[in-house]
C-alpha positions, 0 to 999 in steps of 0.5 A: 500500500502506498503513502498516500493510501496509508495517511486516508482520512477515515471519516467514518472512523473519526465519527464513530470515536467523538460518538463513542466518547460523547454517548452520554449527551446523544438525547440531544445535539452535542453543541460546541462550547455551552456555558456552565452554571454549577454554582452561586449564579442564580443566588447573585443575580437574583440579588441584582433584582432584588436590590435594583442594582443591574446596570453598570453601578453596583458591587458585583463590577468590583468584586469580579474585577478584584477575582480576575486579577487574583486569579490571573495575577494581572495587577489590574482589571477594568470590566467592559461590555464584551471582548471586543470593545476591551480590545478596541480600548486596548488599541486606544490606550497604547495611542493607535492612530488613524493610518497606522498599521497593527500587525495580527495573525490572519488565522483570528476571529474577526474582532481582533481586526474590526477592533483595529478598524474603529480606530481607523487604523490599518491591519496588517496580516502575519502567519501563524505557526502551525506548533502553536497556531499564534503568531510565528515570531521567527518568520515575523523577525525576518519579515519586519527585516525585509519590510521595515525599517526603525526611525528614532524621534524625540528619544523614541524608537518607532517602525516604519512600513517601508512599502507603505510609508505607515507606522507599524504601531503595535501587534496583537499576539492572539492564543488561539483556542486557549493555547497560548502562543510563544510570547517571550520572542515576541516581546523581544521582538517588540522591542527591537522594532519599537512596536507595542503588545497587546494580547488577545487573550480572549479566548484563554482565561485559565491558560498559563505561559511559561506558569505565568496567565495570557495576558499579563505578558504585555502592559494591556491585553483583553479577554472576553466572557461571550457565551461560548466562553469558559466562563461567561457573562452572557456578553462582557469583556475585560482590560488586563494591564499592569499599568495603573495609570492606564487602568484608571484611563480605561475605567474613566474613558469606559465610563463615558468619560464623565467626571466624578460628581454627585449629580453634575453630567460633564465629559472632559474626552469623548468617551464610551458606554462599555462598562459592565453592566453588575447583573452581568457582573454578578454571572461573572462572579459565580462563574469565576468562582468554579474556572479551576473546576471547569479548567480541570474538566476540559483538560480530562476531556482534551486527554480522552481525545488525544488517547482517542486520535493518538493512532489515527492516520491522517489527523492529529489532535492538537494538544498544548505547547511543551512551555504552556498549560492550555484551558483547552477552550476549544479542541482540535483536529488538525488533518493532513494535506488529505484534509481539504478534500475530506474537511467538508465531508467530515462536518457534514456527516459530524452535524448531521449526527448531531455532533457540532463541529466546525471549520477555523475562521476564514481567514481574515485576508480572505475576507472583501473587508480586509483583502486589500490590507498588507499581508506578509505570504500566509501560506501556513494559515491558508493550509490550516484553514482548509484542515482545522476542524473543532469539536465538542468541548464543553466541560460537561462532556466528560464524567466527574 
């Protein structure tokens, strides 16, 4: 038998294993990521109802802002309405200007690059590494080499897009599924080139780089609560940063900028309506309350599959980075150059039987919005998006 008849993808088989290891959940579909209410959720809540306390004042914003930094050892912690306008403020407080480029992996959820957008600045595509499906730092060192070049004013150092003449302001590392991307080559990076982090953590509360929580590697990183989240909120975001000067700066502006006073309404900068509402909060705090429990679940479930898919041909379960401790957020198989052609087939079949799966984002390079934007050769994204496929990881899915 030759090579290319050994490495066939069997999608057959493939379904049979997730309906094996999911056949307690069968009496329904088994949907991707669902929330989880395990504890003190309808207690808190219901305290927000019965005070009258549920909009964006109220005890509960602190309280879940005060667990999130001790739980990720961020000093602090501003709560926004979702993870998107965290990430927005993010690019704000670094001083990310119109017509200036931030560089973020194609292989992203959209809002990483919507994000970019509302501050009229400009995305700037870069490739992933398929051992950590974040940002290649290596291949991006070589790249900035290329295209760049770094210009000092007023004592600063600043990078400049030699193509475009544009400033390239800052990057945006994302952890992609929870696992955390290798960030210390980044960070040297960053400083070699004059170019600010800023982590897209929003997928990986409850992972670790290097025993040290995504996010806290970078003066500002954002999270998100969304329902499909680990934890959640119903919607709701979070600004991580160790800086308090921009800590306070992010809960005024998020504030709608309105100066403290008992009853006079005056904005001294325009400012936004993203704070947290506490009834939100409230959600937020019980959730929280269970992350080591609901962490712990998903990565038993994430060890069944890689016990599962470790033989089979054609495909490999994606599994941590040896420097990290991932929350498993969202597990993956990852086909081999087969994949494309069985890719459509085997989500078909997966959905039909009541098993969600689905592909990785388009990448965003892809999409008309953002086509005509810089990009670096995007050849391992464009591979991983025709072979990424996610599968059931809700922390429900595997006994206790």
């Amino acid at each position: 038998m030759d090579k290319a008849n050994e490495e066939k993808i069997d999608v057959q088989k493939i379904i049979y294993s997730l309906e094996n290891i999911l056949s307690k959940n069968r009496i329904k579909t088994i949907p991707l990521q669902e929330p989880q209410f395990l504890g003190k959720e309808w207690h808190y809540v219901k305290d927000c109802l019965d005070t009258g306390w549920v909009s964006s004042a109220g005890s509960y914003v602190e309280r879940f802002e005060s667990l999130l930094s001790e739980y990720t050892g961020a000093p602090y912690v501003v709560a926004t309405v979702n993870g998107t306008s965290a990430l927005h403020m993010c690019l704000l407080l670094a001083k990310v200007q119109p017509d200036e480029e931030v560089l973020l992996p194609s292989l992203t959820f959209v809002a990483t690059a919507n994000a970019i957008s509302y501050c009229g600045a400009i995305p700037h595509f870069v490739d992933v590494d398929e051992a950590t499906l974040g940002i290649d730092a290596n291949k991006l060192r070589s790249y900035l080499h290329e295209i760049a070049t770094i210009e000092n004013n007023d004592q600063k150092s600043f990078c400049r897009n030699r193509q475009t003449g544009r400033i390239i302001k800052a990057i945006i590392p994302m952890h992609t599924f929870g696992h955390p991307v290798d960030m210390d080559p980044l960070v040297e990076l960053s400083q070699q080139f004059g170019i600010k982090i800023i982590e897209d953590a929003a997928e990986s509360l409850g992972s670790f780089y290097k025993n040290r929580h995504t996010g806290t590697m970078s003066d500002l990183a954002a999270i998100s609560f969304n329902g499909n989240k680990i934890i959640t909120t119903g919607g709701g975001g979070a600004i991580l940063t160790n800086n308090q000067e921009l800590a306070i700066l992010a809960k005024h502006l998020t504030t709608t900028a309105k100066t403290a006073h008992p009853w006079a309404y005056y904005h001294d900068s325009v400012g936004y309506n993203y704070r947290l509402p506490n009834i939100n909060a409230a959600l937020g705090c019980a959730q929280i309350e269970n992350l080591p429990f609901l962490v712990k679940r998903k990565r038993e479930l994430a060890q069944k599959y890689e016990e599962t898919f470790k033989n089979f041909r054609g495909l490999r379960f994606f599994t941590e980075p040896s420097f990290a401790q991932s929350n498993y957020w969202l597990n993956t198989l990852i086909l081999n150059e087969n994949g494309p052609k069985e890719l459509e087939k085997l989500l078909s079949l997966t959905n039909k039987s009541g098993i969600m799966t689905r592909p990785v984002w388009t990448p965003l390079h892809q999409l008309p919005i953002y086509k005509k934007c810089p990009a670096m050769t995007l050849e391992v994204t464009e591979s991983l998006a025709q072979r990424i496929i996610n599968i059931p990881s809700s922390a429900n899915l595997i006994e206790a």
